[in-house]
C-alpha positions as CSV (number, residue, x, y, z in Angstrom):
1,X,-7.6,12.5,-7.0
2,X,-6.0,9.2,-6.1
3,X,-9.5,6.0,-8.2
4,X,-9.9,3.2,-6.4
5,X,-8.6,0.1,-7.5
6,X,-9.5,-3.3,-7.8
7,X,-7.5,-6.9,-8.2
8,X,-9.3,-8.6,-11.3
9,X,-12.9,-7.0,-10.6
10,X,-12.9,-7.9,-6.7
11,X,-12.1,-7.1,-3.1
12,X,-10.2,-3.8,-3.0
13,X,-6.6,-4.9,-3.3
14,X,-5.0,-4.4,-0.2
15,X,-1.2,-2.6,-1.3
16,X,-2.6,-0.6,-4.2
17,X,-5.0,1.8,-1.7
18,X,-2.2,1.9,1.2
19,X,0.5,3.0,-1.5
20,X,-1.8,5.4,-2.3
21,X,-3.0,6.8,0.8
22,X,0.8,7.1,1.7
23,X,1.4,8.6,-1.5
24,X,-1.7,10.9,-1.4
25,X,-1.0,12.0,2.0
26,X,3.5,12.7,0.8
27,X,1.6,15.2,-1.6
28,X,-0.1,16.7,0.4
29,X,2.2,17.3,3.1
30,X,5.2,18.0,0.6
31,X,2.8,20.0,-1.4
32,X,5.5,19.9,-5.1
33,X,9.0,18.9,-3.2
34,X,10.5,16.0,-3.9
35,X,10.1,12.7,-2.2
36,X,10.6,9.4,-2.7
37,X,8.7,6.3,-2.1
38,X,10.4,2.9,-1.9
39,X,9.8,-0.8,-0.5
40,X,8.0,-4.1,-0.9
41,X,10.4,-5.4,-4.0
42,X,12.2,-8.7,-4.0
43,X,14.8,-9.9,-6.6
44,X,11.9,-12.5,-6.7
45,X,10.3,-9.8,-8.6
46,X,12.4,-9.7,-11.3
47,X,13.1,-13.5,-11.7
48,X,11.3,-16.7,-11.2
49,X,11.9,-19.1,-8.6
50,X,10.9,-22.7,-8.8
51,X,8.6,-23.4,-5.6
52,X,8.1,-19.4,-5.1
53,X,4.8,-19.3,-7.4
54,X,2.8,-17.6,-5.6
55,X,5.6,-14.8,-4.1
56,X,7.1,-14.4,-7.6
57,X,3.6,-13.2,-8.5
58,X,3.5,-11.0,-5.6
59,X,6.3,-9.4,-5.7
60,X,6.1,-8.9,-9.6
61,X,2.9,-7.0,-8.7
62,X,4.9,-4.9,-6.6
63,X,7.6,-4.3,-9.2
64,X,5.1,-3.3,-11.8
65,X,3.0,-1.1,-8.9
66,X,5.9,0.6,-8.3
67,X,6.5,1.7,-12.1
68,X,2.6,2.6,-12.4
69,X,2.7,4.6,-9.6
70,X,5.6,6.6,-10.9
71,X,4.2,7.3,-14.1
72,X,1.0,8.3,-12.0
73,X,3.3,10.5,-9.5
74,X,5.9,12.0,-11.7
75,X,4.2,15.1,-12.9
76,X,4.0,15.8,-8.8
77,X,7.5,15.4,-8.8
78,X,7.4,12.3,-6.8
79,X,10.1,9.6,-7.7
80,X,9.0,6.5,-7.4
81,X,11.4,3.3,-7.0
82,X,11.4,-0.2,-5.9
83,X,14.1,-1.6,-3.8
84,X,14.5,-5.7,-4.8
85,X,16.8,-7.4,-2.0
86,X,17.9,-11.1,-1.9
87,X,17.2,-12.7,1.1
88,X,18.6,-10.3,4.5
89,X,20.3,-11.7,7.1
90,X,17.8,-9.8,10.0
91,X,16.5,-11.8,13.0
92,X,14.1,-13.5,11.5
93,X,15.9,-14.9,9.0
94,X,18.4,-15.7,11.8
95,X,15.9,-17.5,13.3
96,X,14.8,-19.2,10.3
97,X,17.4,-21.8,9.9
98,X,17.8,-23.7,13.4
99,X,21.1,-24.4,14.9
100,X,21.1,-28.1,13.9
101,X,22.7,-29.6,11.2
102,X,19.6,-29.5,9.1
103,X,18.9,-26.2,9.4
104,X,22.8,-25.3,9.0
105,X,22.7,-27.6,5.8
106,X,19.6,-25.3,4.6
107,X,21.5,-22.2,5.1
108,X,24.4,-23.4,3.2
109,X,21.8,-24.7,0.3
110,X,20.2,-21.0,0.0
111,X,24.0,-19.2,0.4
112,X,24.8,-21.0,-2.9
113,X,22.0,-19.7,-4.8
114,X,24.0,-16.5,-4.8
115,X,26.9,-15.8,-6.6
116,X,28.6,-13.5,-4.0
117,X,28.5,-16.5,-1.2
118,X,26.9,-14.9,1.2
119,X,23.4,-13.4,2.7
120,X,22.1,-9.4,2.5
121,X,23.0,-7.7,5.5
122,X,20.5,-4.6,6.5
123,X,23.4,-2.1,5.4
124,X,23.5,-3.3,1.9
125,X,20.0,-2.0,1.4
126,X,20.0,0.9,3.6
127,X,22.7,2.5,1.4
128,X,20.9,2.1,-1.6
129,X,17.9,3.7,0.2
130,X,20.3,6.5,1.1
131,X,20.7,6.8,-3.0
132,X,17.5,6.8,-3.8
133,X,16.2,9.7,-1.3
134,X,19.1,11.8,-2.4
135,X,19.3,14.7,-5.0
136,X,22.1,11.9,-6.6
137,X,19.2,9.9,-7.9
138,X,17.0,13.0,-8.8
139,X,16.5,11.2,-12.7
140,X,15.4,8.0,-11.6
141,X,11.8,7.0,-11.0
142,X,9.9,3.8,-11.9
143,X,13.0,1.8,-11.7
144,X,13.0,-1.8,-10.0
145,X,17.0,-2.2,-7.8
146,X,18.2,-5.2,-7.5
147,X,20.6,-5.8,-4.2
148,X,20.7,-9.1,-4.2
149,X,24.3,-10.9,-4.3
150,X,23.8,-11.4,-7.8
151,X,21.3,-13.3,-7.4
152,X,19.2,-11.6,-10.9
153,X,22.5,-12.1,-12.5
154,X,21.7,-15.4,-13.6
């Protein structure tokens, strides 16, 4: 039976009871097999960033949810892992940087924060994804993976 959790004695907190519910309902419908549950991490989560306070904090939560819930899930056989990107280059972060010189300069600016030049591309992560729903990773669980350009290298 899946308790109901609270952030610091308040409001429910949002992420812990949908985790949950998706987990609960993974058990249910796998009834033993394995599965494995993945998203919401950022390298963010794994490093500080100066002007990021409040998404360091967030994604940190997520990091350390992730290795809660696989202590919590493993006897089920349920890995549970936490993909950390860098920033990917999707449409909205297309979008995100405008076509002038400004936002071209910006681009640049956030390029060199990461040691292999260059933003995430939706492949990067989908691979390591791929991994982590295969029999390959079958001894992994509660583990936080950075993709991120080297970004956590630092």
């Amino acid at each position: 039976m899946l308790e109901s959790r609270t952030a610091g004695g308040s409001a429910p907190n949002g992420i812990v009871h949908r985790l949950d519910a998706r987990v609960s309902d993974i058990v249910t419908r796998l009834k033993g097999k394995v599965a494995v549950v993945t998203g919401g991490g950022s390298g963010i989560g794994l490093v500080a960033m100066r002007d990021r306070a409040a998404y360091c904090a967030s994604k940190g939560g997520v990091t350390l949810l992730t290795k809660a819930m696989a202590l919590d899930h493993a006897h089920e056989k349920i890995r549970v892992n936490c993909i950390c990107p860098a920033i990917v280059e999707t449409d909205l972060i297309r979008d995100l940087f405008s076509k002038t010189e400004e936002g071209r300069q910006a681009r640049d600016a956030r390029i060199s924060t990461l040691p292999l030049g260059r933003f995430g591309k939706p492949a990067d992560i989908a691979g390591l994804a791929v991994f982590l729903a295969s029999d390959e990773s079958s001894w992994m669980t509660g583990v936080a993976v950075p993709v991120d350009g080297g970004l956590t290298a630092y």
